[in-house]
Every structure is written in C-alpha cells, then in structure tokens.
Steps between C-alpha positions, in 0.01 A plus 500: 500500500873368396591785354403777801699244714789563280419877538495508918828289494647766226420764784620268805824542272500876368426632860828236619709642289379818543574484872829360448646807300319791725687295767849474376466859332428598908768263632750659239370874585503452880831239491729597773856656499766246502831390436635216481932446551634174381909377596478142438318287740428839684213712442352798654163702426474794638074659552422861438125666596455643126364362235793380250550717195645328210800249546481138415258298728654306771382148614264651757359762325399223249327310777305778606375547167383142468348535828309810371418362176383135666269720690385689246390212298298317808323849539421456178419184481251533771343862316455230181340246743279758670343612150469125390294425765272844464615657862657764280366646229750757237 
C-alpha cells in the first residue's frame, strides 16, 4: 500500500511539472512585444499588439511568463488530482 502511495504522489509531481513547462513554453510563445528604455532613475516601456520575436526578455514579459507557467502548473495540478481520485481516467 506504501509503495502505490509513493506512486500517486510521483504523478501529483510529474503532471506539476509537466504543467509548469507547457505553461512557460506558452507564456514564452505568446509573451508580448515590449521594450523597455532605461536613463537612470527613469524608465519607459513602451507595448506593441504582436507577439515579441527574439530580443532579450524585459521585466514584464518575464512576469507574464510566470503568470502562464503558475497557471499551467495548478491546471496541472488539478488534472493529477482529478486522476488520483478516479474522476478521470487516462
């Protein structure tokens, strides 16, 4: 009985981290155009409509992949709780 606990938890974690990356591989695909100008204690960011393509990532791009990926991972968290409990069967 231990050991098929050990196996469910193993899952809770796979399908986690699972979530996690498809969600910051979708925040990074789908992070928006920005740029960011710094003079000293001045700084301006500047929004486009496109998706960005290439360029380093600014300070809100990164948050909107965390965002993504945070979501991700509770969708997946909550697929890996769903199949636990036997509402879902794979």
């Amino acid at each position: 009985m231990a050991a098929r606990r050990g196996t469910k938890q193993n899952q809770l974690a796979a399908f986690l981290v699972v979530g996690v990356l498809i969600g910051a591989l979708a925040g990074f695909l789908t992070r928006p155009e920005t740029a960011e100008i710094r003079l000293g204690p001045i700084s301006v960011e500047v929004r486009g409509n496109n998706v960005a393509r290439g360029g380093e990532l600014t300070r809100s791009q990164f948050e909107h992949i965390a965002v993504v990926a945070l979501i991700g991972g509770i969708i997946g968290l909550g697929l890996g709780f769903m199949i636990r409990s036997g509402k879902l069967k794979i």
